[in-house]
C-alpha atoms as one frame of an Amber mdcrd trajectory, in Angstrom:
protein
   0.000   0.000   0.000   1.035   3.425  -0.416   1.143   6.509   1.389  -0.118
   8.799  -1.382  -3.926   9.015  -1.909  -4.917   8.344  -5.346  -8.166   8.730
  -6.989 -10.026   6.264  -8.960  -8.718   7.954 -12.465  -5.845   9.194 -11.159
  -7.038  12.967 -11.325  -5.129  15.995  -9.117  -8.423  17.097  -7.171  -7.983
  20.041  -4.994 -10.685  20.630  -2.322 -13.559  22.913  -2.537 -15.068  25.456
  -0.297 -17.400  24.371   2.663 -21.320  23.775   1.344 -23.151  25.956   3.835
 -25.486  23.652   5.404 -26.832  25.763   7.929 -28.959  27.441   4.829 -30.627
  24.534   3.738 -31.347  23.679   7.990 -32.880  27.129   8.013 -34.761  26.242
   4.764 -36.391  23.025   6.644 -37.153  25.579  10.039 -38.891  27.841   7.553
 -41.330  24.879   6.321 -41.908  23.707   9.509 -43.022  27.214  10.574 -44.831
  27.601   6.929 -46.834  24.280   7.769 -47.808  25.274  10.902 -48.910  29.073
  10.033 -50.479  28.205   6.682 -52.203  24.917   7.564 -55.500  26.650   9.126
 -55.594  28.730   5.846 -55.545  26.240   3.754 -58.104  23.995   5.575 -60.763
  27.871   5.980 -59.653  27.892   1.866 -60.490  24.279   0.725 -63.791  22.651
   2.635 -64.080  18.654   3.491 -61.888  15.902   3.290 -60.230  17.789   0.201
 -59.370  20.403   2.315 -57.686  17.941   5.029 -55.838  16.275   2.975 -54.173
  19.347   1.082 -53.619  20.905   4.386 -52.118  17.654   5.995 -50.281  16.387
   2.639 -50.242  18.547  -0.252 -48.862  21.843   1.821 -45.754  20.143   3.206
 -44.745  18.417   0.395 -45.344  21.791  -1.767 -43.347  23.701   0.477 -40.161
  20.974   0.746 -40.446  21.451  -2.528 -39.719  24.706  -2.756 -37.221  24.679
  -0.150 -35.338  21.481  -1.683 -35.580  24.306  -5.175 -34.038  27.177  -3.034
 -31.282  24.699  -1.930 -30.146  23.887  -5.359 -30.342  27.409  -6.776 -27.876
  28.239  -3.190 -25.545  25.024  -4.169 -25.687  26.294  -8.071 -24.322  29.973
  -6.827 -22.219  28.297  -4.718 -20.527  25.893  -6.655 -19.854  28.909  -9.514
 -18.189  31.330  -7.275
């Protein structure tokens, strides 16, 4: 075995920069929060089980969604500077 590190084609790879992951942990607070302040809208907006199950569901997933698209746009900007 040898001391020196090699990679798997044999490539000079310098490290990068530090991904900020605190961003995308405030990304998941801010959907938590978002759930929590927009689910009685949602239910007073859509009536019945419809209403439920977009509040409970459909809501959350929306707004990981958006989050999980905010935390590619901040790797994208990241990764270019």
């Amino acid at each position: 075995m040898s001391s020196e590190i090699d990679t798997l084609l044999l490539r000079d790879e310098t490290p990068g920069k530090r991904y900020p992951l605190f961003v995308e942990r405030l990304f998941l607070v801010l959907v938590v929060i978002g759930s929590i302040v927009l689910h009685p809208k949602v239910i007073e907006m859509v009536d019945g089980v419809l209403g439920t199950v977009v509040a409970w569901c459909g809501l959350p997933l929306f707004l990981l969604l958006c989050s999980e698209l905010l935390g590619r746009i901040v790797q994208t900007l990241h990764s270019d500077s």
